[in-house]
Phi, psi and omega in degrees: 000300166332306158347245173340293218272005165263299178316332185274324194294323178305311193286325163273347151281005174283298174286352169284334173292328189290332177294299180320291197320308198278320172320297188302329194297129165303137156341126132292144169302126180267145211264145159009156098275095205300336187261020175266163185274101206273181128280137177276161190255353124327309173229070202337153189282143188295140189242100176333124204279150184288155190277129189288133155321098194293185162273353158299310177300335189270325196277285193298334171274022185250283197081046181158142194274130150250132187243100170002076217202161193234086193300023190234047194193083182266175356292347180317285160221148174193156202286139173200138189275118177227119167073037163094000182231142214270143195221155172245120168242129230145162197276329155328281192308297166302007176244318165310292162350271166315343166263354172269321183293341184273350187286283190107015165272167176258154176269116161232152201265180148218089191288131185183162202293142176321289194291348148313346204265348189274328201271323150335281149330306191288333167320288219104027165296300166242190178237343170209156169258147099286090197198049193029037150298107220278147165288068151287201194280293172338271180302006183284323194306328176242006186214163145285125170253195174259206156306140127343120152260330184223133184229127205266168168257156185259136165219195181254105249214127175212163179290117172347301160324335205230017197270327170308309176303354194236108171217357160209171198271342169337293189313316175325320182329125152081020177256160184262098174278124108351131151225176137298114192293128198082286201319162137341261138045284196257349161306302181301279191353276173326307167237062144198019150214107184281149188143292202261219183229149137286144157249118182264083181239135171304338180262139174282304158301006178278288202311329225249295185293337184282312206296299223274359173246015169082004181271354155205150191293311199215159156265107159262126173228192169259149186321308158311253178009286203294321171320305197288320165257035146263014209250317188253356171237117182285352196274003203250187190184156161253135204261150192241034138316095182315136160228148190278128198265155160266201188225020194274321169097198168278162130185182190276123165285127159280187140269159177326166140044061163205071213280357179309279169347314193264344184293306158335293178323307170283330179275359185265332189272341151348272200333308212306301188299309188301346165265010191038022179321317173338301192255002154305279172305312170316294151329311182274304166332283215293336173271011183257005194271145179272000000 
């Protein structure tokens, strides 16, 4: 009896460590899931790439426009001496102006041959052309423009003397015609007074001086032009030879794809058109040609 009542106490102090031992035991843990969605560390979380810079942005952080322009074709631009200093001016040049200001930048000029000014631009020489430049299809193809700002009558330019005999381009047959080498221009020459001979010269003031020393019968310019050097050379005349006009006008040239750029533009020639300024600065040009 004694026995058993031993046997029994061992067996129950047996089962109280055992009840303690499973109390006292720590949580296990449950391990990782290694396939769950971590970040690795390895492989940093991804960032989004910085936005490139336009070209709006480079031009304010330049803090100047440089612009593209063919000084020989006023009233639009052209070289004229103001307070003793050679200045380049014109109602072009004063809308380049109103557009830096509008910018918030300063205006620098790049005076160069006309048919010179899209591969300029397309360098990365300038940042804009001005230069009464028509939008055809042809230069759309390498460059962006803006609005129309300004739109010319295309006309005929003849020596005073000779303007009764010349009233249609027939008479023009077997005549020697002027253009600007690139313009608008020397395209009409070609097709539409057949006939004749073109003279092709880079300068407007080349063209004018070839009329007036008899080495070509005519000019095709544009209206303004012509207004401003028959208004100071009394031997020249406009001619009231018809030509068939476009609609394409003036406007500002971009390089592609700176649609920041053309946006900015248009709203500065808005202000413009809507303040009639436009034709303000036209005006004030054409008295300054010499």
């Amino acid at each position: 009896m004694k026995r058993k009542q031993i046997i029994l106490s061992v067996l129950l102090m047996f089962c109280v460590a055992l009840i303690a031992s499973a109390c006292g035991a720590k949580e296990v843990q449950k391990p990782a899931d290694n396939n769950a969605a971590q970040p690795s560390a390895q492989e940093p979380a991804k960032q989004e790439p910085a936005a490139k810079p336009t070209k709006l942005d480079e031009i304010k952080k330049a803090g100047k426009i440089v612009l593209g322009t063919s000084a020989d074709y006023p009233p639009y631009e052209f070289h004229k001496t103001v307070n003793g200093k050679d200045e380049i001016v014109g109602f072009d040049i004063e809308l380049a102006k109103e557009f830096a200001k509008d910018l918030g930048v300063k205006l620098e000029i790049k005076d160069m041959k006309f048919d010179g000014l899209l591969p300029a631009l397309q360098a990365g020489n300038i940042d804009v052309i001005i230069a009464g430049m028509t939008p055809d299809e042809e230069r759309k193809k390498a460059v962006d423009f803006s609005k129309i700002y300004y739109t010319a009558v295309q006309t005929v330019v003849v020596r005073a003397e000779d303007n009764d005999k010349l009233k249609t381009t027939d008479d023009l047959k077997g005549k020697k015609v002027g253009a600007q080498k690139g313009s608008v221009q020397e395209d009409i020459v070609a097709e539409q007074i057949s006939g004749s001979t073109a003279k092709i010269l880079p300068k407007i003031p080349d063209l004018f001086m070839e009329l007036k020393s008899k080495k070509v019968d005519a000019l095709v310019v544009e209206e303004p032009v012509a207004a401003a050097y028959v208004s100071k050379h009394k031997d020249l005349a406009i001619s009231s030879i018809p030509l068939k006009q476009d609609e394409g006008g003036s406007a500002i040239a971009f390089a592609k794809n700176n649609p920041e750029l053309v946006e900015a533009a248009n709203k500065t020639i808005d202000r413009l058109l809507k303040d009639k300024l436009i034709e303000k600065f036209v005006a004030e040009a054409n008295d300054m040609v010499e």
